[in-house]
Structures are given as structure tokens and as C-alpha cells.
N, C-alpha and C positions, 0 to 999 in steps of 0.2 A: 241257777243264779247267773244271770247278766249284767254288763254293767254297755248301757252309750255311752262312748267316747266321742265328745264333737271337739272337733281341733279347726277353728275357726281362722284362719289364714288372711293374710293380705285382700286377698281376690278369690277368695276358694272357700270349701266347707268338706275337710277329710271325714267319714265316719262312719263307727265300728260298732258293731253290735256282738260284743267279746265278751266268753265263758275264762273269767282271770285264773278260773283254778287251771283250765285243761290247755289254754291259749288259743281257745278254738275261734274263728273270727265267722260268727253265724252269718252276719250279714254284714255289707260295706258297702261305702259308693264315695262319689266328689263329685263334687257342685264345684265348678272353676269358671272364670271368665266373671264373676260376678261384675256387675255394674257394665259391661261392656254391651256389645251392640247385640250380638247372639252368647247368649252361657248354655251350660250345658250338663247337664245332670246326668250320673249312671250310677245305677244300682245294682249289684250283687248278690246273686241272693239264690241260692240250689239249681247252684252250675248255671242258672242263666241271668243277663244279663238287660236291664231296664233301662233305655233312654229317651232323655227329654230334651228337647233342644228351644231354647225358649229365652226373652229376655230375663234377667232377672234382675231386679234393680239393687237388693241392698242384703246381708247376710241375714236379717230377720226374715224376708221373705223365701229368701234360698232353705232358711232352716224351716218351713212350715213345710214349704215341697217335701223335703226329706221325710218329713215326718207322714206327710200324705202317701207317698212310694211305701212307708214300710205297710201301712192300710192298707194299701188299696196292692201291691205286690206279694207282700210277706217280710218276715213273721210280723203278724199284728203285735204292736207292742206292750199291750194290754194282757197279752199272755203270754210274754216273753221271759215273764220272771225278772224285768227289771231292777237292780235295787240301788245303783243309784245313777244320776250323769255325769260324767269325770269331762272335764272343761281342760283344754290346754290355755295356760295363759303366758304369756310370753316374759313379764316384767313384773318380778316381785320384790324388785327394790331390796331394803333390810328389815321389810317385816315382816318376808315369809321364806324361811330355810327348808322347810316340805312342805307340802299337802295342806290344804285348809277346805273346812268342809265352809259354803259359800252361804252368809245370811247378809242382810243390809250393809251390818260395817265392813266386811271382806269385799265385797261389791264397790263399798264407796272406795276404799284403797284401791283398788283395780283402779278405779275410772281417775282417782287420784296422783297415781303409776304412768297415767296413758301420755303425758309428753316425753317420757323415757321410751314410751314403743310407738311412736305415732302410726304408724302401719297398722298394727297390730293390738293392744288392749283394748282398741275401741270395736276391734270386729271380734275380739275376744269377747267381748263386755256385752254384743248382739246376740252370738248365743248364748250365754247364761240367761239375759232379761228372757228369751223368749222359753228358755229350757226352764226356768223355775216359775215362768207361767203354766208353762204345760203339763210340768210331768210333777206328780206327785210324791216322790222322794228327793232323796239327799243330792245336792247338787255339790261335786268337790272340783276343786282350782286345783291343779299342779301345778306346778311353775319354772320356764325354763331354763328361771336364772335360779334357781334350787342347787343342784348339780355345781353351781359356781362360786357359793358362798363361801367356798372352804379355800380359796383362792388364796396362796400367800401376800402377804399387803407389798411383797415385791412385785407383783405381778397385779393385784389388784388398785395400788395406789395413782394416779395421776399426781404430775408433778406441779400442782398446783396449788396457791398460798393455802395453808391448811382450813384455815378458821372461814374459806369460804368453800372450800370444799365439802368440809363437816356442815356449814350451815347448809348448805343444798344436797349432800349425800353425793355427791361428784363421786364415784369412781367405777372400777372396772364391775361391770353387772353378766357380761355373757350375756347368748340366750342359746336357742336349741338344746338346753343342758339335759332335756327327757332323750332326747335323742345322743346325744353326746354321750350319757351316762348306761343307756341298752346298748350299744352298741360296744362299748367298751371291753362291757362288764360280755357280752355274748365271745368276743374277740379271746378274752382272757380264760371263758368256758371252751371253747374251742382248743384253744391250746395249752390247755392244763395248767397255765402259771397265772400266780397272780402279781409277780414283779416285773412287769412288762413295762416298756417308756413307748408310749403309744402316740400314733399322731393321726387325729381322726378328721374325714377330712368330709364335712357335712355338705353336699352339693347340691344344692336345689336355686330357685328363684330367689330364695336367700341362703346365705353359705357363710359360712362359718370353718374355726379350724379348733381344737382344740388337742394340747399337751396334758396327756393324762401318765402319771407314775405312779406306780405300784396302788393304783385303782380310784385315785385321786386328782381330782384337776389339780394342773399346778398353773395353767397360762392359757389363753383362749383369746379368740382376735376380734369380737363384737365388743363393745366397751360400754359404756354409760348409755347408749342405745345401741339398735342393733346397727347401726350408720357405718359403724366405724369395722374395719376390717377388709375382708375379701372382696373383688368387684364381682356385683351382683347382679341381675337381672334388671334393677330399677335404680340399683341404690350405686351412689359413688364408693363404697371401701374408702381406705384410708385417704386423706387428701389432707395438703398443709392448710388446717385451721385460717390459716391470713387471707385463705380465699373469700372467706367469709365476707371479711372486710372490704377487699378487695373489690367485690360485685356491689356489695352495696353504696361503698362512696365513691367507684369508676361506673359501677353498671346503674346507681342508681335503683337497687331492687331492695325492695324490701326484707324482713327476716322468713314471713311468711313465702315467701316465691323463692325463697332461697331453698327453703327448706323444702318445699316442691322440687324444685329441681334436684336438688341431691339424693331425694327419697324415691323419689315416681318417676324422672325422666334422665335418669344419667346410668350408670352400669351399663351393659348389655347394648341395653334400647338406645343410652346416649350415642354410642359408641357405633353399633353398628345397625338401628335403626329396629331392633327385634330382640324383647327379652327372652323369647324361647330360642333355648339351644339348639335346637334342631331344624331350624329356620336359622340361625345364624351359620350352623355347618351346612347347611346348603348352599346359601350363600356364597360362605366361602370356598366352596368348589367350585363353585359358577366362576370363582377368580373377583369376587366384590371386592376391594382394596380394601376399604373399610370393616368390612365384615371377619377377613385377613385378621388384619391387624388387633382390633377386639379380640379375639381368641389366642394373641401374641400377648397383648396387654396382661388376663385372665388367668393363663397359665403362669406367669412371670411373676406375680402376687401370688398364686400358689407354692413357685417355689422359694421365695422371700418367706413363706412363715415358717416353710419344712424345715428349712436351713436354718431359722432361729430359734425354732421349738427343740431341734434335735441337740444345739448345743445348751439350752437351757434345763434338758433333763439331763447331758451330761451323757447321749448314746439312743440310738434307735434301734427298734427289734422290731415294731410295724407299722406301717403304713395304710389306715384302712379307708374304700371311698364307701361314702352311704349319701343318702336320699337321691331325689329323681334324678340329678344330672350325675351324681357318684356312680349311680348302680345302675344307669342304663346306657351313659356314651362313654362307649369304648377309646372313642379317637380323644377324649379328652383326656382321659385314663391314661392313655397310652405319650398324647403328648407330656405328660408332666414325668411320667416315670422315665420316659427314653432321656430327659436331660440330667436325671441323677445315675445313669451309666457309669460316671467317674467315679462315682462311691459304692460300685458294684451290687448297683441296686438294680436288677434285672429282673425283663414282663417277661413271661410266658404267652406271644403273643395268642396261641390257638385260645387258651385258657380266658386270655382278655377278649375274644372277641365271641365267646361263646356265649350265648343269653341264660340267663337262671337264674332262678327266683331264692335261690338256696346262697347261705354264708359259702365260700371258696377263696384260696390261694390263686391268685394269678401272677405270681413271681415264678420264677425259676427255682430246680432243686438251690442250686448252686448262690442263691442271690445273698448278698450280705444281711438284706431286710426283707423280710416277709412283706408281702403289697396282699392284701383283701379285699374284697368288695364284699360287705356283710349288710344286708336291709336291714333299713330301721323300722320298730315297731313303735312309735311311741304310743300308739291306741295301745298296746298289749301293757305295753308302762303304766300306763295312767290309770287306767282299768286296775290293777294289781296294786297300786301306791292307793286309787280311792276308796279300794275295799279292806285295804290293813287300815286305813283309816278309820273304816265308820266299824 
């Protein structure tokens, strides 16, 4: 028994061909760069390893390749034991607390959803049409505002007049919650307890922070979209609202071009001209002022949420980094832990700068807070949430 997981991203196409009872990941690959000038395809699949380097215009067509890779590579899907396709969606608003197996009206809510995730439910919404074209079982939605419903309305209310808040569903949604919520819960099997005040620190092209107590969200920094929070790869994080204003009756721009700019051209790329990490720390070794300064900016909001997550559980015991930028730059890693020194939270640098695909301690025996870098699975999530489903 199998289950495809396609987690359809901003610019990407993550996806697992995952045995949910054993966690066994048979086949994988990403499709990233989509819409751009070259994308780029790899697939995984008994130790070796398939690429394609190719435009790709749109996640419909990115998802057909994939589909042609596992034919024309392996395993044929057709004798894969498929039983169903687990869909990441990013924005299930308040009418999906778990798992929803996907027909018409779960579909129209998605596409319904999609100005809370502009990025995202509409490349969501690409592979389901084309997934419940093609493949002849259950299609299921996870959702990554799932994991965040349980939010206290202290944390999840905006201070906003009520009765238009309620009429539009105004408030805190999260997202990454699949991910927020395996990583946790692996963090807490790891070290035996499950009363942990945890501070998870979700690092990828989009990034996230999430305050989890004794196994529970209690505060998370994406809000009513994922806009709002950390500074991202594309996106501005937090920014005083009156900017809004601001641009439009001094710049003259519209809602629409606003909304471009804070989603697709500011974070990272605004900042220092490149949303990949590892093009900006190049950069900033070459001595880029700008590219400097972005990773001065970046870490500085990371440490703005540590410091208000840890006093709103009331104590921290860990620290963990997950997705591509958590779990593979060390120098980032290392910039945000050396400035909580003061609160005797101490790297083990050898440990920080050693590669591995494995959950691990990179703190000191002696550190007051445990720091981890633990990979996230959320294919292995989705997969296991879509099959208690059906």
C-alpha cells in the first residue's frame, strides 16, 4: 500500500511515493523554478537519480512530467499499489480542522480560501485538478492551517472591530502546521517528554515560527495569510499595515501591485536581490553591503519571535531548525544561536557544521536550551493523516 503525496509549492512540486505504515519513501523528486526561464526536475528512485532540465510553465504541466518520470523511470504507478493522493494545502480557513477527503465542494472551498494564500492554494488547487484527473482513487487535502486551529483566541484574535472581523473570518490562520506539527511531535519522541515549550523554527523560501506547549500550538507568526511574520524569501514578514496606505495614495499603486510587491518581490530578493540562501551568503562574503545587511535584517526577526514565544510559554527547553534553510545553513543556524549566548543557550559548533540527514542536538552538553535541527516530513504526514482518513 502507497500513498502520492504532491505538496505543490509557490514555484515547486515536492513528491513522495510513501509506504505510510513503514515510512518508507519508495520514490521522490521536486520540480522547482517552475514558471521561470530553465526549471528543473529530479527524481529519485533506487539509489539513482533522474534529471530534467527544461522550461516548465505552470504546476499542471510540472505535475504531468512527474507523472511521465515515474513511467518512463520507475515504479510504474499503475503497480504501485496506490491508494490514494494526499494534496498539501496550505489555507483551510474554519472549515477544515483535519484531513478532508477532496470532491467538488472541498475543491470549491480551496479555490474559495485562495485570497488568504495567494502564493499557494492556487498551485495547490493545480495539482489536485490535475491529480483527480488522472488517478483513479481518493484524493485527500491536509491542511496547514489544521495544526493551528486549537490556537488560544489570545493568540489567534486580531484586534480588530469584531463584527467585521467575524463577517470576513479575520484572524490568526498559521500555515506550515503539517510541518510544524511532525516536527514537534518527532522532537518530543526523541526526548521522551511530552511537556516540552518548544520553539520551532520552520526555514525554507517561506518560514515560519511556531510556539508549541505540552504538544499544542499555542502562537505561530504567519497570520490571516501567510504574509505576515518572518522575512522571507519573497515575502515582506511583518510590516506596519499603514504602508499599505501609504504606497497607494504617495506611490500611487494600486492593491493589486501592492500585493506583488510584498508577496513576490520583497523578503530576501527585495532586500538583497536573491531569494536563495545560498546566493545571498555568497554574496555576503564577497562583502555585498546589501546582501550584509538582509541576513542582519532576517536573523533579527528571528530573534524577535524566540524572545516573545519563550516569554509566552512562560520558559524554553528547545529550539528546533527544520526545512531547507533550518536544516542545511549552518551559518544561519549559528548566527541566531550565538546572539542568545546571554541566556546560556550554547552551539556546539562541530555538531552545527556537520551535515546529516538524521534528527540531532547541536547545542552544548552544558546549554540551558536544547537547539536541534530535526527534518521535516510532511510527505510522511500527509500520507499517514490520508490513510486514517479513508
Amino acid at each position: 500500500m502507497t500513498v502520492l503525496v504532491i505538496n505543490s509549492g509557490s514555484s515547486s512540486i515536492k513528491y513522495q511515493l510513501v509506504n505510510p505504515e513503514s515510512g518508507e519513501s519508495i520514490a521522490s523528486g521536486l520540480v522547482e523554478r517552475i514558471g521561470e526561464e530553465t526549471s528543473h526536475l529530479e527524481h529519485d528512485y533506487n539509489g539513482e537519480t533522474t534529471e530534467l532540465n527544461q522550461p516548465i510553465a505552470d504546476h499542471g504541466e510540472g505535475l504531468r512530467l512527474v507523472i511521465d518520470m515515474f513511467n518512463d523511470v520507475g515504479p510504474k504507478l499503475a503497480d504501485a499499489g496506490v491508494q490514494a493522493v494526499g494534496h498539501r494545502v496550505v489555507q483551510g480557513g474554519n472549515h477544515f480542522s483535519k484531513a478532508a477527503i477532496i470532491d467538488d465542494e472541498v475543491q470549491a472551498l480551496i479555490e474559495e480560501l485562495a485570497p488568504l494564500a495567494p502564493l499557494h492554494n492556487p498551485a495547490n488547487l493545480k495539482g489536485i485538478e490535475v491529480a483527480r484527473e488522472l488517478f483513479d482513487v481518493p484524493n485527500v487535502a491536509v491542511f496547514d492551517t489544521a495544526f493551528f486551529q486549537s490556537l488560544p483566541n489570545e493568540s489567534a484574535t486580531y484586534a480588530l472591530d469584531r463584527e467585521t472581523a467575524e463577517k470576513y473570518q479575520i484572524r490568526r490562520y498559521g500555515a506550515h502546521g503539517t510541518s510544524h506539527m511532525f516536527v514537534s511531535q518527532k522532537v518530543s519522541d526523541i526526548l521522551g517528554r511530552d511537556d516540552l515549550k518548544q520553539i520551532v523554527l520552520h526555514l525554507g523560501n517561506g518560514a515560519s515560527v511556531s510556539a508549541v506547549k505540552n504538544g499544542k500550538a499555542v502562537d505561530t507568526s504567519m497570520g490571516l495569510t501567510p504574509l505576515e511574520g518572518l522575512v522571507m524569501g519573497t515575502r515582506t514578514g511583518d510590516i506596519d499595515p499603514a504602508a499599505v496606505f501609504h504606497l497607494a495614495r504617495v506611490g500611487g499603486m494600486s492593491i493589486d501591485e501592492i500585493d506583488t510587491l510584498f508577496n513576490k518581490k520583497s523578503g530576501m530578493k527585495g532586500l538583497a536581490g536573491d531569494n536563495d540562501m545560498r546566493n545571498v551568503n555568497e554574496l555576503a562574503g564577497k562583502g555585498d553591503e546589501n546582501a550584509i545587511e538582509a541576513l542582519e535584517v532576517y536573523v533579527h526577526r528571528l530573534l524577535h519571535y524566540i524572545g516573545a514565544y519563550s516569554a509566552v510559554m512562560g520558559g524554553l527547553d528547545v529550539i528546533t531548525f527544520t526545512a531547507g534553510i533550518g536544516e542545511n545553513d549552518n551559518s544561519t543556524r549559528a548566527s541566531v544561536i550565538k546572539r542568545l549566548e546571554p541566556f546560556g543557550i550554547k552551539l556546539d559548533e562541530e555538531k552545527n557544521n556537520t551535515r546529516s540527514k538524521e534528527p540531532r542536538v547541536i547545542s552544548t552538553e552544558d546549554s540551558t536550551v536544547k537547539v536541534m535541527v530535526v527534518p521535516t516530513n510532511e510527505e510522511l504526514s500527509i500520507a499517514q493523516q490520508a490513510v486514517a482518513l479513508l
